[in-house]
PDB file as gemmi writes it, atoms N, CA and C in Angstrom:
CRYST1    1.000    1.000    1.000  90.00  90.00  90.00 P 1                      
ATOM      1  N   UNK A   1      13.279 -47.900 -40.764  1.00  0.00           N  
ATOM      2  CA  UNK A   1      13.934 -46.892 -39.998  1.00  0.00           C  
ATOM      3  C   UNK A   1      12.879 -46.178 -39.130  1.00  0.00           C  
ATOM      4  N   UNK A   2      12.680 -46.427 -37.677  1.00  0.00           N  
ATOM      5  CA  UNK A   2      12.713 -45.355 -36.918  1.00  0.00           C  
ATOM      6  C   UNK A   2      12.880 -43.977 -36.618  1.00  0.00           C  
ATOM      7  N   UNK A   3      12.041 -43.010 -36.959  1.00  0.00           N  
ATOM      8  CA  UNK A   3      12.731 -41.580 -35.974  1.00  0.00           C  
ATOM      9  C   UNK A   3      12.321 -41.478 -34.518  1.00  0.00           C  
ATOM     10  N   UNK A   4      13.120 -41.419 -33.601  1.00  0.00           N  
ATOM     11  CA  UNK A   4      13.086 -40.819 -32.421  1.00  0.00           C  
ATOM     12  C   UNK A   4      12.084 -39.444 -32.423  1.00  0.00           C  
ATOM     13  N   UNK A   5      11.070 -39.903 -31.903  1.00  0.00           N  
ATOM     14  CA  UNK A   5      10.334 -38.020 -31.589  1.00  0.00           C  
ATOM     15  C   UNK A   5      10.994 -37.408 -29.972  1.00  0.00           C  
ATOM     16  N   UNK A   6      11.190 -36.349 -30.454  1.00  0.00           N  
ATOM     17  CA  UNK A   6      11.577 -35.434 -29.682  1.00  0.00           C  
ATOM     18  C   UNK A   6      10.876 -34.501 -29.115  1.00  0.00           C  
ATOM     19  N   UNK A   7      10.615 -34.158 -27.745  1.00  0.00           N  
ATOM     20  CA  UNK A   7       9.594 -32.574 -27.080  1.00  0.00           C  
ATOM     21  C   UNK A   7      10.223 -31.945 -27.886  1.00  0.00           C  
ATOM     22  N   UNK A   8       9.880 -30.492 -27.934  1.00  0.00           N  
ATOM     23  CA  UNK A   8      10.092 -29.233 -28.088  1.00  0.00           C  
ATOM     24  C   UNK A   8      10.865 -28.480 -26.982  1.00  0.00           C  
ATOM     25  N   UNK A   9      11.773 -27.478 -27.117  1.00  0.00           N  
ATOM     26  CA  UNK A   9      12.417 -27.093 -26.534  1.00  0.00           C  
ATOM     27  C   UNK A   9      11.707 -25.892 -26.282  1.00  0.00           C  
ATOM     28  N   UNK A  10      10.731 -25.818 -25.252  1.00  0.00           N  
ATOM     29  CA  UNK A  10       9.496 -24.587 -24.843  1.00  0.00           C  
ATOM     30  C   UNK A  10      10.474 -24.190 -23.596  1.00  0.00           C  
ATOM     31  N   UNK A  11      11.700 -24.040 -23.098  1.00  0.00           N  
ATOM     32  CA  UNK A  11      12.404 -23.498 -22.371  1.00  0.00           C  
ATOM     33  C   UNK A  11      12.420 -21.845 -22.611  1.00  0.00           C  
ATOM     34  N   UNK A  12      12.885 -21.265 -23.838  1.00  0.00           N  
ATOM     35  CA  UNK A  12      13.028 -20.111 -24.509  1.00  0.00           C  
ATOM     36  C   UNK A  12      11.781 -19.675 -25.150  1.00  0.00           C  
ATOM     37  N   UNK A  13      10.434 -20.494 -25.338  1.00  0.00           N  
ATOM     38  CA  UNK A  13       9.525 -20.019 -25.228  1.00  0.00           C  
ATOM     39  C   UNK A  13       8.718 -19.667 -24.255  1.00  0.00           C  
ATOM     40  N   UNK A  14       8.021 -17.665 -24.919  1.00  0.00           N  
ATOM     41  CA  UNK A  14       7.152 -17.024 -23.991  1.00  0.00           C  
ATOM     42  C   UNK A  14       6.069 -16.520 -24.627  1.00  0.00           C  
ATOM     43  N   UNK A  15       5.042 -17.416 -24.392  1.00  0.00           N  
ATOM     44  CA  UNK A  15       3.607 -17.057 -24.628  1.00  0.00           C  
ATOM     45  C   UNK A  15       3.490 -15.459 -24.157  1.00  0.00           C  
ATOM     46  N   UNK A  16       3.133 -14.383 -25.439  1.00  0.00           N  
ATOM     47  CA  UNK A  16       2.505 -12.650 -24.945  1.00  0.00           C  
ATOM     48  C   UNK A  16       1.705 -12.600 -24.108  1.00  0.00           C  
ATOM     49  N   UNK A  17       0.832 -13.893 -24.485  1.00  0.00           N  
ATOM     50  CA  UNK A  17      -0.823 -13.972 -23.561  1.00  0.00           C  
ATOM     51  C   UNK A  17      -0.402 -14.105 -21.611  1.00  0.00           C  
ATOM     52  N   UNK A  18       0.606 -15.030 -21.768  1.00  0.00           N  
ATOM     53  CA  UNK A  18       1.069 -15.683 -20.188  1.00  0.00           C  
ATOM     54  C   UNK A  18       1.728 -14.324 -19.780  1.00  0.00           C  
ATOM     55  N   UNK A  19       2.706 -14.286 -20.279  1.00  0.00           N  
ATOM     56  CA  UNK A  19       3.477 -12.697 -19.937  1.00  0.00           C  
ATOM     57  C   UNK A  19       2.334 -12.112 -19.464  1.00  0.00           C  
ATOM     58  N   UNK A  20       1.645 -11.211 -20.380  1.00  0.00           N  
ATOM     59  CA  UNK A  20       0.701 -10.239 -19.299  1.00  0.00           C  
ATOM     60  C   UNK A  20      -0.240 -10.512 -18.965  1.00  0.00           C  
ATOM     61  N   UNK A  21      -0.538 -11.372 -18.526  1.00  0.00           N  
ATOM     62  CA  UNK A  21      -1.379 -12.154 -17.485  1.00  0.00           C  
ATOM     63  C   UNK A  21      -0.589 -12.339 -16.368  1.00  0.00           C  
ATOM     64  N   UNK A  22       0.776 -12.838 -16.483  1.00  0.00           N  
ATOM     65  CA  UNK A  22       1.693 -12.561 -14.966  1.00  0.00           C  
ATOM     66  C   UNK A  22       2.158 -11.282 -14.591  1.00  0.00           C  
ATOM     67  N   UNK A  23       2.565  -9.992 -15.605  1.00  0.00           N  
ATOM     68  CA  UNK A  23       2.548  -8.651 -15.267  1.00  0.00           C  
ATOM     69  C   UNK A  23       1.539  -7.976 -14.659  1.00  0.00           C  
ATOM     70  N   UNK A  24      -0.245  -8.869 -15.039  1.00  0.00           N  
ATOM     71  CA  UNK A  24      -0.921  -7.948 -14.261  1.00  0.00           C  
ATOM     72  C   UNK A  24      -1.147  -8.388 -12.928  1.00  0.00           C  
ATOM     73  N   UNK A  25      -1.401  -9.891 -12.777  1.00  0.00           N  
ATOM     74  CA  UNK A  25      -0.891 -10.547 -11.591  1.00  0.00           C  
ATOM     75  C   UNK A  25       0.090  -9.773 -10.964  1.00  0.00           C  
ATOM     76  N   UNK A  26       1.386  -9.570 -10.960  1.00  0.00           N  
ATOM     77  CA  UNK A  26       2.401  -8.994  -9.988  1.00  0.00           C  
ATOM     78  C   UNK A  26       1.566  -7.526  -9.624  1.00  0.00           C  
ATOM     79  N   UNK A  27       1.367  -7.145 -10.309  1.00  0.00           N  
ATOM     80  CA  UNK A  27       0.614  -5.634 -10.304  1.00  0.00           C  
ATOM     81  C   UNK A  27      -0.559  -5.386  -9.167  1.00  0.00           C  
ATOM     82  N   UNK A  28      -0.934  -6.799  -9.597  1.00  0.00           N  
ATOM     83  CA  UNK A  28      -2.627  -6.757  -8.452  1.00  0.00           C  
ATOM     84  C   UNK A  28      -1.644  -7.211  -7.355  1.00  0.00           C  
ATOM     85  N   UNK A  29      -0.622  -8.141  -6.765  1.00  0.00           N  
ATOM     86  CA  UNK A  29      -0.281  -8.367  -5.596  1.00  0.00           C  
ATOM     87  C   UNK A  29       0.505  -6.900  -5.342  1.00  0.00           C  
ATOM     88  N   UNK A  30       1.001  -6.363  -6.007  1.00  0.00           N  
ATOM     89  CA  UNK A  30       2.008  -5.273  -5.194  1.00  0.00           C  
ATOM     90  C   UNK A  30       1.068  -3.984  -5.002  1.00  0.00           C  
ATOM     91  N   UNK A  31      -0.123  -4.101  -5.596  1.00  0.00           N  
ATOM     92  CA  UNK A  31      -1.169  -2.998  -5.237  1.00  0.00           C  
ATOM     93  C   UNK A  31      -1.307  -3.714  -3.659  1.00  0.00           C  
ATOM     94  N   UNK A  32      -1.672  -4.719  -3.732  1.00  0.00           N  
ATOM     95  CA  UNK A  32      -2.343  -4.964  -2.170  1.00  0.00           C  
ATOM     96  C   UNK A  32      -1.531  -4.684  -1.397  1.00  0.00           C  
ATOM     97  N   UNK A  33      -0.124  -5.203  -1.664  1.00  0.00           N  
ATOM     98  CA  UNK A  33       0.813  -5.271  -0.625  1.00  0.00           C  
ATOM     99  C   UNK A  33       0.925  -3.909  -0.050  1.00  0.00           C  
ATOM    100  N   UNK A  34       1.041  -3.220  -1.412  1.00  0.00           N  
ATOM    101  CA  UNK A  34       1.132  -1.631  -0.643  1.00  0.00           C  
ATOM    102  C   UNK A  34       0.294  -0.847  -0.155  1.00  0.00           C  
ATOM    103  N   UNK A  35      -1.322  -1.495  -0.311  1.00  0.00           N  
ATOM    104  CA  UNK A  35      -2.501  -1.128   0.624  1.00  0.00           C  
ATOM    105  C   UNK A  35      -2.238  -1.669   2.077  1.00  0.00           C  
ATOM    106  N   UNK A  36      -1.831  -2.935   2.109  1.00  0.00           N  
ATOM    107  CA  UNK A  36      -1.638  -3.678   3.674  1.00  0.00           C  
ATOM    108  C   UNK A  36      -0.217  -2.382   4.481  1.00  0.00           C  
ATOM    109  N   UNK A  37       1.006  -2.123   3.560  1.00  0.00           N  
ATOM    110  CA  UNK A  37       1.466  -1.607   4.535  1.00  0.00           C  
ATOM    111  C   UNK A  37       1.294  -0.046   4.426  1.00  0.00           C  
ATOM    112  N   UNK A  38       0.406   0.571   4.187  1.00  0.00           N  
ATOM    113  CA  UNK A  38      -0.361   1.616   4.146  1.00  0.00           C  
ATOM    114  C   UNK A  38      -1.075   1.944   5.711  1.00  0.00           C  
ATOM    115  N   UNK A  39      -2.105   0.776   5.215  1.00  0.00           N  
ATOM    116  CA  UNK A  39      -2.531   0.385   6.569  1.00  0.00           C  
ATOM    117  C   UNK A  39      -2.074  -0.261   7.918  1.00  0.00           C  
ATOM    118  N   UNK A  40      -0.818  -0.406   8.003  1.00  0.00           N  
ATOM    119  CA  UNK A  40      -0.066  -0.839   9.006  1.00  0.00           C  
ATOM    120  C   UNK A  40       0.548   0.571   9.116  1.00  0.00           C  
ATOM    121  N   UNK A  41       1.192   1.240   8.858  1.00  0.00           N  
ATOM    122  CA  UNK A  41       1.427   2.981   8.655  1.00  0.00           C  
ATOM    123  C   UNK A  41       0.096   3.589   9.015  1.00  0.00           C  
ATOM    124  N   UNK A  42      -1.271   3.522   9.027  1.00  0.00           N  
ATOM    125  CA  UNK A  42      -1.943   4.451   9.764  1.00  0.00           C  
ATOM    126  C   UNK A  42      -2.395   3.682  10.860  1.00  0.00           C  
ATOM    127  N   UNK A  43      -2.028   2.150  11.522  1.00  0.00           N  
ATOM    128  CA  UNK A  43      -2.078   2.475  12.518  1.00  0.00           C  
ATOM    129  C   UNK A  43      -1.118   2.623  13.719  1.00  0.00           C  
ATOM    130  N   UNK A  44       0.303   2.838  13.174  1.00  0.00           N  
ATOM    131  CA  UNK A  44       1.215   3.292  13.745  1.00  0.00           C  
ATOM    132  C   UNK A  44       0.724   4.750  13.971  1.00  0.00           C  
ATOM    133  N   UNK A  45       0.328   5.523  12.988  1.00  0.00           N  
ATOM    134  CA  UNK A  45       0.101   7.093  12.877  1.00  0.00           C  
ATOM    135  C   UNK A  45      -0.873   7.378  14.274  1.00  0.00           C  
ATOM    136  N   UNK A  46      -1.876   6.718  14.303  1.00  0.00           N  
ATOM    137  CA  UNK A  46      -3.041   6.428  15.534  1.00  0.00           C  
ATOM    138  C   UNK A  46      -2.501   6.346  16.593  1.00  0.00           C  
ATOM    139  N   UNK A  47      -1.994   5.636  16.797  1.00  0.00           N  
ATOM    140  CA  UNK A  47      -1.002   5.473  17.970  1.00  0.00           C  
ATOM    141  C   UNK A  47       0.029   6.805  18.495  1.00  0.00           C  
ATOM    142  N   UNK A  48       0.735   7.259  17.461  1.00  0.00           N  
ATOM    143  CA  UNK A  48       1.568   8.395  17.969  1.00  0.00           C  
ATOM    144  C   UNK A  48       0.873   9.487  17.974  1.00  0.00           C  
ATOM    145  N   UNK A  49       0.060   9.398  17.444  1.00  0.00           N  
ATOM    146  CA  UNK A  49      -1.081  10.607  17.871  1.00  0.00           C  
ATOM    147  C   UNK A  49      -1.396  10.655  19.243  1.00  0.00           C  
ATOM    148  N   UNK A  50      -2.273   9.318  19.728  1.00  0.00           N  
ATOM    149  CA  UNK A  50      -2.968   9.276  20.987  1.00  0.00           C  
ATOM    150  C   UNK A  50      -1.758  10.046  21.766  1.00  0.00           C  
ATOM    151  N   UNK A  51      -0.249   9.185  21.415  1.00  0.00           N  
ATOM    152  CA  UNK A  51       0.718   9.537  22.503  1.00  0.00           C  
ATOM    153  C   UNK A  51       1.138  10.636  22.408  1.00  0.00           C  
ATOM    154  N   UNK A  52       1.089  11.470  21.365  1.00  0.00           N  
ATOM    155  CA  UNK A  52       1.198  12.501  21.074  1.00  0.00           C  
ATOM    156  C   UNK A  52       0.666  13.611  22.260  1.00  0.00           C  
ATOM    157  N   UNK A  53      -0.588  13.686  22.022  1.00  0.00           N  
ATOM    158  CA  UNK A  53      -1.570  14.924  22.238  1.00  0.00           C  
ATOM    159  C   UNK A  53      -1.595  14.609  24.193  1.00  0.00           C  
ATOM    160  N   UNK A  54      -1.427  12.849  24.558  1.00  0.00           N  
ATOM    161  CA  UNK A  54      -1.436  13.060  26.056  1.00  0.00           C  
ATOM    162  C   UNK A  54       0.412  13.469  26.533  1.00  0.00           C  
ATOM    163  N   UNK A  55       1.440  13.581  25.539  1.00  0.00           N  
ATOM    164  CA  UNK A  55       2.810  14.095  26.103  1.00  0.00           C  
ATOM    165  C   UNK A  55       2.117  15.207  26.148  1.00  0.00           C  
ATOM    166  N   UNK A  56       2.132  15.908  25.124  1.00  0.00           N  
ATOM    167  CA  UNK A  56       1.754  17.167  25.053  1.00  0.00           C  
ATOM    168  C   UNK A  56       0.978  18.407  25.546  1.00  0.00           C  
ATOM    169  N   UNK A  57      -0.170  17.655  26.113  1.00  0.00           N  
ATOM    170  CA  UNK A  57      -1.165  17.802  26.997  1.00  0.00           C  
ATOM    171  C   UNK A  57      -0.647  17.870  28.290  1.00  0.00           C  
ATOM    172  N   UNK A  58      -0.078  16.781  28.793  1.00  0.00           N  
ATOM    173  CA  UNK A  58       0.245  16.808  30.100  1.00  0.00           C  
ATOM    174  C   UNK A  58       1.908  17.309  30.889  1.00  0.00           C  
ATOM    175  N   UNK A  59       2.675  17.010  29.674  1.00  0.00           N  
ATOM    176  CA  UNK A  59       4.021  17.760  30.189  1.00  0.00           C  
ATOM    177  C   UNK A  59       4.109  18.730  29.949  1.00  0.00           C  
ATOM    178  N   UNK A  60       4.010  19.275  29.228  1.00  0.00           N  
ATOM    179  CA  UNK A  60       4.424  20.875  28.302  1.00  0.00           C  
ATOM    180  C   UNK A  60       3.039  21.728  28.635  1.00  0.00           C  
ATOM    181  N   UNK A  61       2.359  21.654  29.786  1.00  0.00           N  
ATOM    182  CA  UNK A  61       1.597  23.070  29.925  1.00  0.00           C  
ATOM    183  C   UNK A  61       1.874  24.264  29.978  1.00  0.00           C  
ATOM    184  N   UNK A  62       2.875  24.680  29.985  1.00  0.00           N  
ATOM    185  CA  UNK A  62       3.083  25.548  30.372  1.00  0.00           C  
ATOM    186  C   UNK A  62       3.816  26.768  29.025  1.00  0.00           C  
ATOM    187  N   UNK A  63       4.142  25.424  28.130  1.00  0.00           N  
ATOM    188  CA  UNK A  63       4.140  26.007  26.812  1.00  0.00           C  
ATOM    189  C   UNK A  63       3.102  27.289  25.763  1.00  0.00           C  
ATOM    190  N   UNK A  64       3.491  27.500  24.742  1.00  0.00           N  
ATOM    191  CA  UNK A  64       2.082  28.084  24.284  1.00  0.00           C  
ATOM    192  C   UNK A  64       1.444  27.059  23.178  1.00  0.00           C  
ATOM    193  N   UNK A  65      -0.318  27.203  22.728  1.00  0.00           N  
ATOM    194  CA  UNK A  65      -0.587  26.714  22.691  1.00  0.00           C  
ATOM    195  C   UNK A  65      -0.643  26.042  21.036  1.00  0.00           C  
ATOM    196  N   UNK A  66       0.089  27.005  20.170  1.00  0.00           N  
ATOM    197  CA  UNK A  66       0.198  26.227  18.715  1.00  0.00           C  
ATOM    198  C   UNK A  66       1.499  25.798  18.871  1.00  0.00           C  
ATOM    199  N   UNK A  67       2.440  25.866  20.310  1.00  0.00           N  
ATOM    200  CA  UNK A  67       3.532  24.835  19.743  1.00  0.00           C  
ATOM    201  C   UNK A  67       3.379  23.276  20.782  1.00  0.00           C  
ATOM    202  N   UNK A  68       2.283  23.583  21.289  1.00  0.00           N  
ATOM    203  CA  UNK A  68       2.055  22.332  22.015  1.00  0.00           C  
ATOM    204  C   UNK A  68       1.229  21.372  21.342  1.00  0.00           C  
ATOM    205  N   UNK A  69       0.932  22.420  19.941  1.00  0.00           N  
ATOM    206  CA  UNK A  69      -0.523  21.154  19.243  1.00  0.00           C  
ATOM    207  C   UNK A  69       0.021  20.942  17.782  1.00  0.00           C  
ATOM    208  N   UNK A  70       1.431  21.427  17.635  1.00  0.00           N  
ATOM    209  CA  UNK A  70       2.273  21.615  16.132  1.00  0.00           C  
ATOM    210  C   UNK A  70       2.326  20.112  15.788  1.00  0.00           C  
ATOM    211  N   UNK A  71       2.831  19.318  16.366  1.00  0.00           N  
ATOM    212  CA  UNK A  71       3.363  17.961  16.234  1.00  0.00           C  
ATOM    213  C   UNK A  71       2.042  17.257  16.365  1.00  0.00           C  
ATOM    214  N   UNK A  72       0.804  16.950  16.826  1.00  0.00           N  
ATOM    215  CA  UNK A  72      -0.437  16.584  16.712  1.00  0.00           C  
ATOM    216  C   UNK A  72      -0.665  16.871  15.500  1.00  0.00           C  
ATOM    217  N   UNK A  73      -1.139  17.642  15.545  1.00  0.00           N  
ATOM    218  CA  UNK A  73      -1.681  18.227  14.242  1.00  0.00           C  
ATOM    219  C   UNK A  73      -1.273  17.718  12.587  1.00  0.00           C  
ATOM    220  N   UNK A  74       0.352  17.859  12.944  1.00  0.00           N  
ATOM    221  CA  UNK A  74       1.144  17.280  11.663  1.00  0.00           C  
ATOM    222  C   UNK A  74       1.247  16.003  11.582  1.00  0.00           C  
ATOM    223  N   UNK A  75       0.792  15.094  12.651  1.00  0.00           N  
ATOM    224  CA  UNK A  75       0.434  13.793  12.490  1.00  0.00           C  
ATOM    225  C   UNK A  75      -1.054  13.554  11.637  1.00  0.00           C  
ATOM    226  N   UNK A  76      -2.027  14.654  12.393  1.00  0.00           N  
ATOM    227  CA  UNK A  76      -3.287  14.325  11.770  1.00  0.00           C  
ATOM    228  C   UNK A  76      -3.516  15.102  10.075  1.00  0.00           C  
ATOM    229  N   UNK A  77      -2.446  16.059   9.746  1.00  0.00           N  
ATOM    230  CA  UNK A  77      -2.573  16.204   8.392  1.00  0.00           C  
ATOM    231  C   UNK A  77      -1.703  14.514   7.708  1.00  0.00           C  
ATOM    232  N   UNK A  78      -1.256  14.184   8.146  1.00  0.00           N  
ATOM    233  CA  UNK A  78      -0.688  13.288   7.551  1.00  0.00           C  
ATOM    234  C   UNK A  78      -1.593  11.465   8.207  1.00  0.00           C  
ATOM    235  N   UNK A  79      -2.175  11.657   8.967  1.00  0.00           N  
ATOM    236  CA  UNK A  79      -3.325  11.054   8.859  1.00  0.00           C  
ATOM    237  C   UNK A  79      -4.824  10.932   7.050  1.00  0.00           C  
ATOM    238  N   UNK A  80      -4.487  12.090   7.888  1.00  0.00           N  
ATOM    239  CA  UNK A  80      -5.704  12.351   6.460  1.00  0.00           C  
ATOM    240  C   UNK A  80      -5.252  11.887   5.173  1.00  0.00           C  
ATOM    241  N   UNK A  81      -3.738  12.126   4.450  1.00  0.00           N  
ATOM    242  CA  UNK A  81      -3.704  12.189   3.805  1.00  0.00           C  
ATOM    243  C   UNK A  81      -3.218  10.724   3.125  1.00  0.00           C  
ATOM    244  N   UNK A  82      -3.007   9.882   4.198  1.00  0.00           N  
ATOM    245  CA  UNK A  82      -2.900   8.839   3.931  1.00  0.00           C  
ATOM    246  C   UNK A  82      -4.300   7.719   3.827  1.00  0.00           C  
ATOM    247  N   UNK A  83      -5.353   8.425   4.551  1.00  0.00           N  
ATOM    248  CA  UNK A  83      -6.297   8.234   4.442  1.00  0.00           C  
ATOM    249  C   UNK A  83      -6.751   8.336   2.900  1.00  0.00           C  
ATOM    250  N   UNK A  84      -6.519   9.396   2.200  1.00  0.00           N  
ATOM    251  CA  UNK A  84      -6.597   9.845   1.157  1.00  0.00           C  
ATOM    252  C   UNK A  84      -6.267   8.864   0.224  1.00  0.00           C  
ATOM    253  N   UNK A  85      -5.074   8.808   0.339  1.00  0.00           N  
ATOM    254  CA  UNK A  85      -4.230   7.636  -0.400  1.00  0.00           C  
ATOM    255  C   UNK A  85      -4.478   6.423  -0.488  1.00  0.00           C  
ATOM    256  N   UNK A  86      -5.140   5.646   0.970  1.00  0.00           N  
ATOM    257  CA  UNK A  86      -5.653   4.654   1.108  1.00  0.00           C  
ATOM    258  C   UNK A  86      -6.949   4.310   0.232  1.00  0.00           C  
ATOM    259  N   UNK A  87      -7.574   5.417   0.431  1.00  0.00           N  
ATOM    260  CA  UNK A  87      -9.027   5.014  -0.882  1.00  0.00           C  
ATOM    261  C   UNK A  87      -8.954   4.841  -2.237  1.00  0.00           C  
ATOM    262  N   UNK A  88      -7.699   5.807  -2.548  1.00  0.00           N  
ATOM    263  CA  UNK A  88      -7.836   5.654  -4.138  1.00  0.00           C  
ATOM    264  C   UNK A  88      -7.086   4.460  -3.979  1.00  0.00           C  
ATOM    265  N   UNK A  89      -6.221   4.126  -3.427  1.00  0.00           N  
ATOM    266  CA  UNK A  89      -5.444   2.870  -3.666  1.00  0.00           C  
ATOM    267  C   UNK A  89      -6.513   1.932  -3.982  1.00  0.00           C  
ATOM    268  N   UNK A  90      -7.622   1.571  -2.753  1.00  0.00           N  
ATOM    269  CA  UNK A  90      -8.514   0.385  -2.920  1.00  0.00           C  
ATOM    270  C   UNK A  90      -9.324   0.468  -3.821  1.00  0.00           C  
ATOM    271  N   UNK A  91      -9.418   1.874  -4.568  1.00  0.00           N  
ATOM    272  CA  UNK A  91     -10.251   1.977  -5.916  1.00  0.00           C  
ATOM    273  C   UNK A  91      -9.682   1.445  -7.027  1.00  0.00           C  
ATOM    274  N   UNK A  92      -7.875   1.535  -7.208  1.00  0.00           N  
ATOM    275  CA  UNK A  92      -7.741   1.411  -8.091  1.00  0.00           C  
ATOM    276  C   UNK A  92      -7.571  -0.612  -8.273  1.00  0.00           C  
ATOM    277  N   UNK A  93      -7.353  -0.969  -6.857  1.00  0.00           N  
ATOM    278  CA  UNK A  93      -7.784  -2.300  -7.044  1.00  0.00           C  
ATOM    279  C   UNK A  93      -8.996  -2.779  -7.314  1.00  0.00           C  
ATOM    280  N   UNK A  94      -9.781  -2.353  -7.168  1.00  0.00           N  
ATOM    281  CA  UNK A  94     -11.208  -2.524  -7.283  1.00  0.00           C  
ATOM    282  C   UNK A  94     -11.553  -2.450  -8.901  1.00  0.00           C  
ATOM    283  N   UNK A  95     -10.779  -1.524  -9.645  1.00  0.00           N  
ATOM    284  CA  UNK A  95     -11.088  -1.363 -10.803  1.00  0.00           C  
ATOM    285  C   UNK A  95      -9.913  -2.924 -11.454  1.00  0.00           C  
ATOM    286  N   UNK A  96      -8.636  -2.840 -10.891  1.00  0.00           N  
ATOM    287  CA  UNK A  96      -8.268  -3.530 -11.697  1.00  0.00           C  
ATOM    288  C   UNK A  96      -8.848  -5.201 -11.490  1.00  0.00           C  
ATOM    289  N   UNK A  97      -9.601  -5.477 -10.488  1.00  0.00           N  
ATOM    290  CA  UNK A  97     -10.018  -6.953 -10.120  1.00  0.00           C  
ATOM    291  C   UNK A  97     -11.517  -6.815 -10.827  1.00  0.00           C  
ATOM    292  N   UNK A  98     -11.797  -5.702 -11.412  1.00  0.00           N  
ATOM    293  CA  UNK A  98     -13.015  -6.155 -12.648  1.00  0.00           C  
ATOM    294  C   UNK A  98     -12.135  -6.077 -14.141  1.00  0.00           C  
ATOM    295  N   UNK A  99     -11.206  -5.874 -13.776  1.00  0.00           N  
ATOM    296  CA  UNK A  99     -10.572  -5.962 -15.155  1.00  0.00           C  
ATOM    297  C   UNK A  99     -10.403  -6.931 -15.685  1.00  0.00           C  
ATOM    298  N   UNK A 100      -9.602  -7.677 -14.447  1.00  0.00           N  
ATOM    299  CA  UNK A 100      -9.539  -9.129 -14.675  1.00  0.00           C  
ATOM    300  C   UNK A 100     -10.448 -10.282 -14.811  1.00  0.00           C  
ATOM    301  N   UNK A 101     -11.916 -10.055 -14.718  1.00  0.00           N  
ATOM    302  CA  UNK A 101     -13.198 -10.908 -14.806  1.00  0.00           C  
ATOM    303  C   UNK A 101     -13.497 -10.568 -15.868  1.00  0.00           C  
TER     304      UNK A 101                                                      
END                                                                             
């Protein structure tokens, strides 16, 4: 008599080790991703600035002068602060891509 060997049915099996090794994987791509459009967001911000300060500058003289520089300005606090955001972001990739070595 013969038995037929049979695979294993590793369909419903999940290695703990593989699991978070692909959780931190997704983790390190959606850190980047959200550094890349971070940085696609400040240089949109750059841009409406420049265009900013020459509307502002050149049509509205006649305005006064903290409501001609209100909307500049609140671009460049929000410059900064994405700036802000941008570093720790690349820190915290930085930490997690020695994590992973």
């Amino acid at each position: 008599m013969i038995l037929k060997l049979r695979k294993p049915d590793r369909r419903r099996f999940k290695s703990k080790v593989l699991e978070k090794r692909r959780r931190e994987r997704e983790k390190y791509y959606s850190a980047v991703s959200v550094l890349v459009v971070k940085i696609i967001l400040m240089i949109f911000l750059f841009i409406l600035l420049s265009v900013s300060l020459r509307l502002f500058n050149n049509k509205f003289q006649e305005s006064p002068f903290i409501i001609r520089y209100m909307i500049p300005a609140l671009v460049v606090v929000f410059i900064i602060w994405l700036f802000i955001s941008i570093f720790s972001n690349i820190k915290t990739i930085r930490d997690s891509s020695k994590l992973k070595r």
